[in-house]
C-alpha positions in Angstrom: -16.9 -11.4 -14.4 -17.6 -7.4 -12.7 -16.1 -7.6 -9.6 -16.6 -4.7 -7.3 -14.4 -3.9 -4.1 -14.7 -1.8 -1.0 -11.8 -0.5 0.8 -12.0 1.3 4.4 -9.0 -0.3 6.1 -8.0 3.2 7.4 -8.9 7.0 6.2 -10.0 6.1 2.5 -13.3 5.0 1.7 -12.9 3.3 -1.4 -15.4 1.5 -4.3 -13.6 -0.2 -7.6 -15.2 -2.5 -9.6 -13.2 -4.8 -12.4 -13.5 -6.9 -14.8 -11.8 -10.4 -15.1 -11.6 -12.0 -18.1 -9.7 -15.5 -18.3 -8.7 -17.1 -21.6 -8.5 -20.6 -22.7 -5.1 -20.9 -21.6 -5.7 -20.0 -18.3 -4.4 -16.3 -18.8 -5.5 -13.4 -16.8 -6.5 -9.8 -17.5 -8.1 -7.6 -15.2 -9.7 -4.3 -16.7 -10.4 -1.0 -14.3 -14.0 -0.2 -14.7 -14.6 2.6 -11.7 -12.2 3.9 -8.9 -14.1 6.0 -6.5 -12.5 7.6 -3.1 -13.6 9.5 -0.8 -10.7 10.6 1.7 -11.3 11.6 5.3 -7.9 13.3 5.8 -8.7 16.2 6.2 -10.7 15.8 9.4 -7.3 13.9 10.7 -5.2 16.8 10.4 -5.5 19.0 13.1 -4.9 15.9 15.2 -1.8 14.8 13.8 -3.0 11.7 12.9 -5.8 9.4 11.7 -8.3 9.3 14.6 -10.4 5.9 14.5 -13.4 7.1 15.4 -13.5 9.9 13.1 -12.4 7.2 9.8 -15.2 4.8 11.1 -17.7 7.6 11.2 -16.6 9.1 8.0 -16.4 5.4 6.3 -20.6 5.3 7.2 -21.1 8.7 5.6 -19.2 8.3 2.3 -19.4 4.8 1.6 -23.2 5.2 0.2 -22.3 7.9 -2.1 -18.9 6.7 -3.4 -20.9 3.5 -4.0 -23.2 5.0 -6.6 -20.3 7.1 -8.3 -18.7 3.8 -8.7 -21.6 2.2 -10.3 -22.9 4.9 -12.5 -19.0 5.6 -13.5 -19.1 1.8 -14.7 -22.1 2.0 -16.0 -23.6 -1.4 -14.2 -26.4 -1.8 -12.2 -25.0 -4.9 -10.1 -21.6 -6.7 -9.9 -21.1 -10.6 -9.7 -18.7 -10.2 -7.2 -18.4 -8.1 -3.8 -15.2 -8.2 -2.2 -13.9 -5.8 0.6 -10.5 -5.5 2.5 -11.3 -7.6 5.8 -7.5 -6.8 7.5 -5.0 -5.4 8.3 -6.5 -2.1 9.4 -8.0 -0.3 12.1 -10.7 -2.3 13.7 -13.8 0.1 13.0 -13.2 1.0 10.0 -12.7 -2.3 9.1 -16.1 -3.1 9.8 -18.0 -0.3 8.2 -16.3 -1.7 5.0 -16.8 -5.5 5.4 -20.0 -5.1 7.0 -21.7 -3.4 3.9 -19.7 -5.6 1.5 -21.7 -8.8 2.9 -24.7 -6.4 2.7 -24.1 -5.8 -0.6 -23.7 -9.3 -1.5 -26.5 -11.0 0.0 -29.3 -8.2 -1.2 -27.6 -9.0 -4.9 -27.6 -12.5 -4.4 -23.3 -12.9 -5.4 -20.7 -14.4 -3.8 -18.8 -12.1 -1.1 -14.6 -12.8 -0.5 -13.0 -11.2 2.4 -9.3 -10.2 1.2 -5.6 -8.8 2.6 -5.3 -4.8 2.2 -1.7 -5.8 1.3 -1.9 -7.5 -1.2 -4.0 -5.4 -2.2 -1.5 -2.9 -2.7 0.3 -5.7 -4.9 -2.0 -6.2 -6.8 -2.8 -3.1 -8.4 0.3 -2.4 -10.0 -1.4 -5.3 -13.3 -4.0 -2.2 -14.5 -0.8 -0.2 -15.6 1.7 -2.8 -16.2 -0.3 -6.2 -17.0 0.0 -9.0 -15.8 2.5 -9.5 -13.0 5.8 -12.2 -13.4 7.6 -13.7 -10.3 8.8 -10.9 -8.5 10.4 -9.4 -5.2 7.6 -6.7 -4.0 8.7 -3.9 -1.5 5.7 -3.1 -0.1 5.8 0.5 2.0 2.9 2.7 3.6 2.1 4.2 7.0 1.5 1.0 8.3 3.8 -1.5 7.4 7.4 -2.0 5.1 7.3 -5.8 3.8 10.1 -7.2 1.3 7.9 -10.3 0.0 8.5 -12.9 -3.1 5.6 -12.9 -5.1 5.1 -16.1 -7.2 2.1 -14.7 -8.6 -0.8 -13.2 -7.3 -2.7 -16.1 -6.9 -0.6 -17.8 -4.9 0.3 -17.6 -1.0 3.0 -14.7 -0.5 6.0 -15.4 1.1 7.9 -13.2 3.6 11.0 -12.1 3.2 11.3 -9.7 6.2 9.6 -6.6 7.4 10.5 -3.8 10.2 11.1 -4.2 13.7 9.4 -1.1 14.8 8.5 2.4 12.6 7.0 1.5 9.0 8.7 3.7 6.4 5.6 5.5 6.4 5.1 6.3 9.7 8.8 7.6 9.8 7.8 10.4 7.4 5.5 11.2 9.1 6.7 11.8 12.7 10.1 13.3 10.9 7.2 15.7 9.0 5.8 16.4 12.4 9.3 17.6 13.8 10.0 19.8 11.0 6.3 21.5 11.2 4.8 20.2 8.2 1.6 19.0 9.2 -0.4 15.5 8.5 0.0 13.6 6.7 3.2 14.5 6.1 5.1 12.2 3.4 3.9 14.3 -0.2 4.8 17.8 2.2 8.3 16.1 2.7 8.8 14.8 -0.3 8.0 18.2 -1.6 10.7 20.1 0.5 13.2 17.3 0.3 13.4 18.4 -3.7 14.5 21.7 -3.1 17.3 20.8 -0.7 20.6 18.9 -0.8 20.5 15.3 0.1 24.6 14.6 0.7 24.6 18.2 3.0 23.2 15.9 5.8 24.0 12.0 6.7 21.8 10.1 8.7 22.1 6.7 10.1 21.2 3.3 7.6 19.6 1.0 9.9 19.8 -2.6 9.8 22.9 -2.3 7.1 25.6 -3.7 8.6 27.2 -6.9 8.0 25.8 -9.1 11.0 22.1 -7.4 10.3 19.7 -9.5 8.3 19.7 -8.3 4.8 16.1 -8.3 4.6 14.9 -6.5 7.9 14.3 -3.1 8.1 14.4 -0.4 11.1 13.7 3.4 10.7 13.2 4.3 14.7 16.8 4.8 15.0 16.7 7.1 11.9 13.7 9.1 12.9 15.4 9.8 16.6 18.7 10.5 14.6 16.3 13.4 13.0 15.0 15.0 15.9 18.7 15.4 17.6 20.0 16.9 14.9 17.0 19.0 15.0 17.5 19.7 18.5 21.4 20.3 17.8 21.0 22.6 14.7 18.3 24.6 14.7 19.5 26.8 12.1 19.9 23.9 9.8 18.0 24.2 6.3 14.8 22.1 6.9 15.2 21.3 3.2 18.8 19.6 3.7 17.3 18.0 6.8 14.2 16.5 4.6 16.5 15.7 1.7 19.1 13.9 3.9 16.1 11.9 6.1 14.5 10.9 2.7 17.7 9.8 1.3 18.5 7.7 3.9 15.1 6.0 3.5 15.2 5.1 -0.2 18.3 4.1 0.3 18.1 1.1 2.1 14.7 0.2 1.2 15.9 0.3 -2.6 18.9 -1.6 -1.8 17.8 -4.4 0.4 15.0 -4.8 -2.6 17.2 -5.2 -5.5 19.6 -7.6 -3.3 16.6 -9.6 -2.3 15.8 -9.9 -5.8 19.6 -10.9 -7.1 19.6 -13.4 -4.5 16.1 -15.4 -5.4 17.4 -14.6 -9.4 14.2 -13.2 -9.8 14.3 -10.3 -13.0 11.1 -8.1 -11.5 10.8 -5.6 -8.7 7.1 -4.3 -7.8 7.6 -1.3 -5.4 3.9 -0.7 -4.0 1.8 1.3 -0.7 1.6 4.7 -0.5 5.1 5.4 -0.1 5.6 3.8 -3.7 4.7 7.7 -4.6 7.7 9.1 -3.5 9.7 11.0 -6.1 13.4 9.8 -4.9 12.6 6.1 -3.8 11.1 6.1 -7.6 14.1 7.4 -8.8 16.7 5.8 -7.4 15.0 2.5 -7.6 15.0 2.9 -11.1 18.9 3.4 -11.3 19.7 0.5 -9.4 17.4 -1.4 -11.1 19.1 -0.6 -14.7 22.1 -1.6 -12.8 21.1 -4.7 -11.4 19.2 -5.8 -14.8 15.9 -5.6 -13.2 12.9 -4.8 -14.4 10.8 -2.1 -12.1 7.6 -2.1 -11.6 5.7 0.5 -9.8 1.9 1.5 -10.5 1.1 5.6 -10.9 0.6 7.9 -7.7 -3.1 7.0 -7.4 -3.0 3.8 -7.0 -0.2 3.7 -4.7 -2.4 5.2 -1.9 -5.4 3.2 -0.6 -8.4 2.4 -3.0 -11.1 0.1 -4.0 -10.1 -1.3 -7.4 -6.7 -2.5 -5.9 -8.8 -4.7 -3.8 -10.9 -5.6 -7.1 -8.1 -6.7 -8.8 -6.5 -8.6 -5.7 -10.0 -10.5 -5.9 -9.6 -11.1 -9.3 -6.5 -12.6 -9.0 -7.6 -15.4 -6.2 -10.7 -16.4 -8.1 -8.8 -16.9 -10.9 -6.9 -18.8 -9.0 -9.9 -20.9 -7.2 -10.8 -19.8 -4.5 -13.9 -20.0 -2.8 -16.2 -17.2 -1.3 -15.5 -16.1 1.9 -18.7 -17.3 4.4 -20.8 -14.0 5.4 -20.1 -14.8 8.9 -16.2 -14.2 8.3 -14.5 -11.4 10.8 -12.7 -8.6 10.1 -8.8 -9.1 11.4 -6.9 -5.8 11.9 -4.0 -7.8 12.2 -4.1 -10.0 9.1 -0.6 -10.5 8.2 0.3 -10.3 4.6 1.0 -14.3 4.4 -2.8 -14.7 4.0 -4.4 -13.5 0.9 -7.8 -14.3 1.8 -10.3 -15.0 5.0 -12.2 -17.9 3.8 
């Protein structure tokens, strides 16, 4: 079955198509066919910050285009699936996506399912690594920080916590923004952070101490610790400064993972969202992984960051599964939380 995917829940405009293959015991592969994006970033920039507007109106003018790479890269003519993220993400971009998705769909006569960006995210990680056990997934991008228990990806995702205000992502970036490094800021950051010392500086750990939920997470408090220290030292070596900030982040995101884990006795991690690309939360989840006895899981760079054939494969997944199409009157919902794989 060739699924194909559109993605346009924020500043990506992104076409994947898959193919699912089940065998006779019920198994599930998914193979990557095409992943075509087509990234509006760069209009975002000298704003700070992705503009709505701009990603709705840059969704319209790349989506046509990044289609037919998609298709000729594949080498198809038509899928038997459409599926596009229908939430969480910014309202109009949201619909340029979905709307030509059902488009799609109905002019090729083939079912249409409306799925969760998020687990989205999840879901890709099975192109690199195969098919994915019972794990704990740390989800982490611009938008949102999620420690979930993942039965499998056909099956509803359960919650373990999430943060009370700044996403992991979003911290990077405002602490990207202090230091003068531009939008979006996390690679730039990441960058710096390499060259500098990360036990010259220590910032605050929140939502570590003993009374705190082991499974929430909160960066605000972090990201204002940043800009006083800023204020209070500005002849301090930005690179310490980055180091020390990123530190602090994969710190306790890679520690309230692998304890989540320990506690549900479940052997797999799956780190995944576009800050699943950064060098030292890859690194030093790994170590405490080996520690722990876990198994990491985390798909390459590219896939981290928003695209169409993790959407593809998220489909994949719930139609393996059973479910049914998603009705061509179903809405968008920029606030789908990550509980519901699909709008059906």
């Amino acid at each position: 079955m060739i699924i194909l995917a559109i993605e346009s829940s924020c500043d990506e405009t992104g076409v994947g198509i898959a193919d699912l293959a089940i065998d006779d015991g019920g198994g599930v592969t998914v193979s990557l066919l095409a992943d075509e994006v087509a990234s509006s970033v760069d209009e975002h920039a000298r704003y700070g910050g992705v503009v709505p507007e701009i990603a709705s109106r840059a969704h319209l003018e790349a989506l046509g285009p990044t289609m037919r790479r998609a298709l000729d890269a594949a080498g198809i003519e038509r899928p038997d699936v459409v599926a596009a993220t229908i939430g969480p993400g910014l309202a109009g971009a949201l619909l340029v996506g979905v709307a030509a998705a059902k488009a799609y769909a109905a002019g090729w006569n083939v079912p249409f399912y409306g799925v969760n960006h998020l687990g989205g995210h999840l879901a890709a990680d099975v192109y690199d690594h195969g098919p994915l056990p019972e794990s704990v997934g740390l989800l982490v991008s611009g938008g949102h920080t999620h420690l979930l228990h993942v039965r499998s990806l056909g099956e509803p995702i359960i919650e373990l916590g999430s943060t009370v205000d700044d996403a992991a992502g979003e911290a990077y970036d405002k602490v990207a923004r202090l230091l003068g490094l531009g939008y979006p800021g996390g690679r730039v950051l990441d960058e710096l952070a390499r060259t500098g010392d990360r036990d010259a500086i220590v910032f605050p750990r929140g939502m570590t101490g003993p009374r705190d939920d082991p499974y929430v997470f909160s960066f605000s408090g972090l990201k204002t610790a940043v800009a006083r220290y800023v204020e209070a030292h500005p002849e301090a070596s930005q690179a310490d400064v980055a180091a020390g900030f990123q530190e602090a982040v994969a710190d306790v995101l890679t520690a309230k993972a692998v304890r989540a884990a320990t506690d549900l006795g479940v052997s797999t991690l799956l780190i995944a969202g576009g800050v699943a690309a950064n060098s030292r939360l890859r690194e030093l989840a790994e170590e405490r992984c080996a520690a722990a006895g876990l198994t990491l899981r985390v798909p390459r760079p590219r896939l981290c960051t928003d695209n169409g054939a993790m959407i593809a494969s998220f489909a994949a997944h719930l139609i393996a599964a059973g479910a049914e199409p998603s009705p061509l009157d179903a809405a968008s919902d920029p606030g789908l939380p990550v509980v519901k794989g699909q709008v059906a």
